[in-house]
N, C-alpha and C positions, 0 to 999 in steps of 0.2 A: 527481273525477279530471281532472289537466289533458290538455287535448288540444291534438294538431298541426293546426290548421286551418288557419292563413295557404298560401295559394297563390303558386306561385313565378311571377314575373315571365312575362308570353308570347314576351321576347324571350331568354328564358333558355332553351327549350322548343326542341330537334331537329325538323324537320316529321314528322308523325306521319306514319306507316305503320300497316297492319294487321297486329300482329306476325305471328297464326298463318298468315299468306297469306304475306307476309314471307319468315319462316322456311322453308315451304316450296317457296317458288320460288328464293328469292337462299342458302339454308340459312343456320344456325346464326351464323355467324361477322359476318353483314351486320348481326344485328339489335344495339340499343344493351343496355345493362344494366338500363334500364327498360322495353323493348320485350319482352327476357325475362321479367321482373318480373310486368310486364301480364300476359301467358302465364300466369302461376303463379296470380296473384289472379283471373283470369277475365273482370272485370266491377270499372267504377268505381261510381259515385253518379248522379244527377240530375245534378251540378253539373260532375260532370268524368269524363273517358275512364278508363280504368284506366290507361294510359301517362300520360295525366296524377298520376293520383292514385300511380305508381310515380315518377313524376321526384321529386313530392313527399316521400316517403319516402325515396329519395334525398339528394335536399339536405337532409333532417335530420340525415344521415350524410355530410355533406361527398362524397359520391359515391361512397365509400369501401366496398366492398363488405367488406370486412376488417372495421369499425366495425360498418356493418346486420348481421355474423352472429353478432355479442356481443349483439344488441335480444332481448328477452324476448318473451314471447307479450303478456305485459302494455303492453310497451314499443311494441306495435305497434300494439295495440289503441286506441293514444291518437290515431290518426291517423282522421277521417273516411271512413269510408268502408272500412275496413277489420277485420273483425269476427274472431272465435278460428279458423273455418276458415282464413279467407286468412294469418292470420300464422302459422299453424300450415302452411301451405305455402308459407310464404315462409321459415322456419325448416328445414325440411325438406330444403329443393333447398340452400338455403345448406351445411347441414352434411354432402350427400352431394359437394362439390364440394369440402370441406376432408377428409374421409375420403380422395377421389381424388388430392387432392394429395399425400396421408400414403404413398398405396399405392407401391410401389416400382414401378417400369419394370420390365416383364419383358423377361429376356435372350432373346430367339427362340435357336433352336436353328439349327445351321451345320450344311449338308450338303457336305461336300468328298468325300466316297467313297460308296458302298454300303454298307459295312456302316453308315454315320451312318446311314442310310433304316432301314435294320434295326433298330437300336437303338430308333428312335423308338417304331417300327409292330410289335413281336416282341409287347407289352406285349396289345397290340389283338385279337393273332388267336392267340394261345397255346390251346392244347389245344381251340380249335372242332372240331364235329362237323358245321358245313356251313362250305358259302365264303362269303369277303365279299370285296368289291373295293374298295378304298380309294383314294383318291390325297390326294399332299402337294403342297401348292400354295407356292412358292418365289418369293420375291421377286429381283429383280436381284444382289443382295446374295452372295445363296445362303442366305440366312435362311427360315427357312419361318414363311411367313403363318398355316395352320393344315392340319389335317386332315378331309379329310372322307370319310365313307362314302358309297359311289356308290349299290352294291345289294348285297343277302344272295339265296345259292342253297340249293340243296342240296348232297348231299356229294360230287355229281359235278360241280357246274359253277354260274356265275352268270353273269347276262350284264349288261355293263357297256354301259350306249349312250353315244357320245361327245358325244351335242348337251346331255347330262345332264353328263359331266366339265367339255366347254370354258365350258357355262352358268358351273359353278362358279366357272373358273378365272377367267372375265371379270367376275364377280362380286365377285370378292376382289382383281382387278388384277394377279391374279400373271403372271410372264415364263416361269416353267417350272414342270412337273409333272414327278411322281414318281407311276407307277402301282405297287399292290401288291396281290397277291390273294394267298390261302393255299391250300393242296392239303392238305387232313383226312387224305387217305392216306399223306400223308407223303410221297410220290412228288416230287424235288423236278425234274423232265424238264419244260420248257414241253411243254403239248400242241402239235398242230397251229392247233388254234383260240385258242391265245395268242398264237401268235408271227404270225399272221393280224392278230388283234386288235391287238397293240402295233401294227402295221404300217398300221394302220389310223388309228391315234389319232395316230402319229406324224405322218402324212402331213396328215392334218388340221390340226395343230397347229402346220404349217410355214407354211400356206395365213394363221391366224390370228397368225402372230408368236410361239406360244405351243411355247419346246421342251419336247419331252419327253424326258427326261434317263437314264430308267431303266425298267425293268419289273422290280419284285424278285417269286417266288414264295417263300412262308414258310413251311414246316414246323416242327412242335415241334424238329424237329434243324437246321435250322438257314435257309439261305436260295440261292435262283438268282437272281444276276443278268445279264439281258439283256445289260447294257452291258457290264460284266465279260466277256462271252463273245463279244461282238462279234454280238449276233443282232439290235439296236435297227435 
């Protein structure tokens, strides 16, 4: 079987880095496409670094990342220093990266009113028999980032801490929240300890840059909201 052995030129060669230190200090985007590479195969030869032995396979592919994800396990196998695990994980990351490109962009979801919050969140807390406390974390945009669950109670009550919401919210980068919790009783009246509570989260969240937008309560009939009624 022939093999790739010839070694490309030193002037041809980026100054190496340590990808996995790399990566995690400068992130993702700093490192080259063979500094990745190295990453994937672990470990070069005696004779050369694995970012060596990745630029190498490289330029056997003109640089062309499109070209190395057509290379066979056999194809890769021909290169020194490179045996069925590492082409088989250099085959791998290649094809989860053309799957990625294949996958459509997901449309986020637009909150311009309360019932948008509702519509999301009715699906989440339909016919529970305790409370959960949710919130929707929104971007500038008014798009929402995602959903997260805060804490589960019982069927009288749960308790939401805000260093646990705003963690979230500064976590995901969002600019505003949407708090929701459910009432199992169906009772759709903020207690005393909710409208305390939003007032609490709100106020905080003025301190961080982060609004809070809404407080809906959700029963299986339907929904309260804070903003709507002017209690925020």
């Amino acid at each position: 079987m022939d093999r790739y052995d010839n070694k490309i030129s030193i002037k041809a060669w980026a100054e190496e880095d340590r990808p996995r230190e790399k990566l995690s200090g400068q992130g993702r985007r700093s490192l080259t496409d063979a500094e990745l590479i190295a990453i994937l195969i672990g470990s070069g030869s005696r004779d050369e670094s694995a970012v060596e032995l990745s630029k190498r396979i490289l330029h056997r592919y003109d640089n062309d990342l499109n070209k190395l994800g057509k290379a066979t396990i056999a194809d890769l196998c021909k290169f020194k220093g490179v045996g069925e695990a590492k082409a088989i994980s250099i085959i791998a990351a290649l094809e989860i990266g053309r799957r990625r490109a294949d996958t459509d962009i997901k449309v986020l979801d637009e909150i311009t009113a309360s019932r948008d919050a509702y519509n999301i969140m009715r699906r989440h807390l339909a016919d529970l028999n305790h409370e959960e406390f949710w919130i929707i974390l929104i971007n500038r945009a008014n798009k929402v980032i995602t959903k997260e669950l805060v804490s589960k109670g019982g069927l009288s009550g749960t308790v939401a801490d805000p260093k646990i919401i705003f963690h979230m919210a500064l976590q995901h980068q969002a600019s505003a929240i949407i708090l929701i919790h459910n009432h199992p009783s169906g009772n759709l009246k903020p207690s005393q300890l909710d409208i305390e509570l939003t007032k609490k989260i709100a106020n905080a969240g003025r301190m961080l840059d982060i609004n809070v937008l809404d407080h809906l309560i959700i029963t299986d009939s339907g929904f309260y909201s804070f903003a709507d009624e002017g209690v925020m």
